[in-house]
C-alpha positions in Angstrom: 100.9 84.3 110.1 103.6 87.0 109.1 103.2 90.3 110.3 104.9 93.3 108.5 104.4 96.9 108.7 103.9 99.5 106.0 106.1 102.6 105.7 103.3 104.7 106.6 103.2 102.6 110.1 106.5 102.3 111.0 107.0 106.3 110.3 104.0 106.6 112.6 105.8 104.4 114.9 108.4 107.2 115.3 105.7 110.0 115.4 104.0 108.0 118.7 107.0 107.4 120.6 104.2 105.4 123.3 103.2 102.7 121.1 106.1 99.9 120.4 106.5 97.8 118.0 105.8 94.7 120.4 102.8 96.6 121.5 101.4 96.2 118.1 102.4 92.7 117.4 100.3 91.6 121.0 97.3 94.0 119.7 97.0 91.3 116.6 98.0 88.1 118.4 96.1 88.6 121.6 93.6 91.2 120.8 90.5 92.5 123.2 88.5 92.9 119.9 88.5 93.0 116.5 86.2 93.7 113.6 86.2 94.1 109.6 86.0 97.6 108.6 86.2 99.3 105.1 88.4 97.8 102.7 88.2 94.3 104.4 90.6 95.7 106.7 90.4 94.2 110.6 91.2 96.8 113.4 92.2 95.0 116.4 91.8 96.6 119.4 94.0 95.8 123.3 94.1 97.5 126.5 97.0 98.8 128.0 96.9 101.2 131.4 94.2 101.9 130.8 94.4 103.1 126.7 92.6 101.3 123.8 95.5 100.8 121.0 93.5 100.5 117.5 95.6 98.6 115.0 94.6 98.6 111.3 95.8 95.6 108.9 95.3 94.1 106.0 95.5 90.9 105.0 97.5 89.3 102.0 97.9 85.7 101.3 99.5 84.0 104.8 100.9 88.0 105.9 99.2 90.7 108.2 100.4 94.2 107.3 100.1 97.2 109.6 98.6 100.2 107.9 98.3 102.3 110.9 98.0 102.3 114.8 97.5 104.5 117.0 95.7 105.0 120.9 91.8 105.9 120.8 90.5 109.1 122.0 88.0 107.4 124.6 87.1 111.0 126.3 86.6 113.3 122.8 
């Protein structure tokens, strides 16, 4: 499986200077979780020190493409 990532994602890559690239690739390939949300979109969820990275894809044909990630607020 391919994975690409949208504008909007790789500008938001530059906006959260703590999440890599590479940490987003591992989210999808070796997530903790992941679920089907709105849109048939899968968020896929990993671990790291301690902070829940949320990835949101979408799938076309035999690619993933990143829409978004970003950490989860796990004490709001």
């Amino acid at each position: 499986m391919k994975i690409e990532f949208s504008d909007h994602a790789i500008a938001q890559l530059g906006n959260r200077p703590r999440i890599k690239r590479d940490m987003v690739i591992e989210a999808i390939q070796l997530p903790d979780g992941a679920t089907v949300s709105y849109r048939n979109r899968t968020l896929y969820r990993k671990n790291f020190k301690g902070e829940t990275l949320e990835v949101v894809t979408v799938s076309e044909d035999d690619t993933i493409i990143v829409i978004t990630q970003y950490f989860l607020d796990e004490n709001p």
